[in-house]
N, C-alpha and C positions, 0 to 999 in steps of 0.2 A: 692202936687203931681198931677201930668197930666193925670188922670187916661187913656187919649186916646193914650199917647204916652209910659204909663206903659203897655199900653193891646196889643200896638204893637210889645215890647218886648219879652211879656210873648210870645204872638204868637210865634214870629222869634225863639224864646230859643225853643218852641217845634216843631216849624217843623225842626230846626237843630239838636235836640236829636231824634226825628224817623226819622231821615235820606231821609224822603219823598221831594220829591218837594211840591212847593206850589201848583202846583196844585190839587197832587194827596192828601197833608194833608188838603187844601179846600174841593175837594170832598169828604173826608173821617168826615170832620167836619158836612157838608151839609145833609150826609147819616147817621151818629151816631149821631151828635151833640156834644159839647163842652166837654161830659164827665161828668166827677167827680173830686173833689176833688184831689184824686188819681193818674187820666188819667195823659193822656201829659202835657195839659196844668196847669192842678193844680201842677204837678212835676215844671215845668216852674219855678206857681207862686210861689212856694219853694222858689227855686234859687234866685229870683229876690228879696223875700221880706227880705233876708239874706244877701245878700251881705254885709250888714256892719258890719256881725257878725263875731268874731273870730274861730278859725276852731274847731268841734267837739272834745272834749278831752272824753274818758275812766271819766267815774264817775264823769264828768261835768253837770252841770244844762240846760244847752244851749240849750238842744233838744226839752226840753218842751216851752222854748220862742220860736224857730224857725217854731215848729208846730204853737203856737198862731200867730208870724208872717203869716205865710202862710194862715191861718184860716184870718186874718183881710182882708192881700190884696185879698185875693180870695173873699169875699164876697162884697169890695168895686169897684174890676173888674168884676163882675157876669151882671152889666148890658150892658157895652160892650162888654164882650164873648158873652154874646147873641143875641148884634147887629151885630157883627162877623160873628155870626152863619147865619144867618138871609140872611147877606148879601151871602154869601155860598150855599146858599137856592137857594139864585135866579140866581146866575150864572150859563151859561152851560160850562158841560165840552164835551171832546172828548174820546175815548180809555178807556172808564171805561167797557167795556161790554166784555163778555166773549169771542167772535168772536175777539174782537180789541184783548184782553189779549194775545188770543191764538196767532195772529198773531207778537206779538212783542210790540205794539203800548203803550206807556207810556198814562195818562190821562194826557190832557191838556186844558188848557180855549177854548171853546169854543166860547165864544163871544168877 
């Protein structure tokens, strides 16, 4: 497994499920950080670590492999989410401030 091109997925799959732009889910990474388990991206890494699983059935076993899925790739991507983050850190953005908000202005890369 690529873990840098799995960590890029997981990314894309959660800024595509909060409907944010990149920028604004960078600045939102940069400002919170990566989360939890839980957050976007561990929802992401759900998705991604399942994919080759067959669908949730009613009184099926599946639910507790797909969490231990989730629980493996999550902690073998935890050092690239947080180079991720990192890099998030140091970018600027634009329209993140209450004056831009009010005015209309989306956050966007600043550099």
């Amino acid at each position: 497994m690529d873990l840098h091109q799995t960590a890029a997925a997981v990314i894309a799959i959660a800024r595509r499920d909060t409907g944010l732009t990149a920028p604004e889910f960078d600045h939102d990474i940069a400002v919170n950080g990566i989360g939890g388990f839980y957050g976007p991206l561990g929802n992401a890494a759900y998705e991604v670590a399942n994919r080759h699983m067959p669908e949730v059935v009613p009184g099926g076993d599946s639910l507790d492999e797909r969490v231990t899925n989730q629980q493996r790739l999550w902690e073998a991507l935890l050092p690239e989410l947080e180079a991720y983050a990192t890099r998030c850190r140091n970018r600027k953005y634009s329209g993140w401030s209450n004056a831009s908000k009010a005015l209309g202005h989306r956050i966007e890369y600043a550099d």
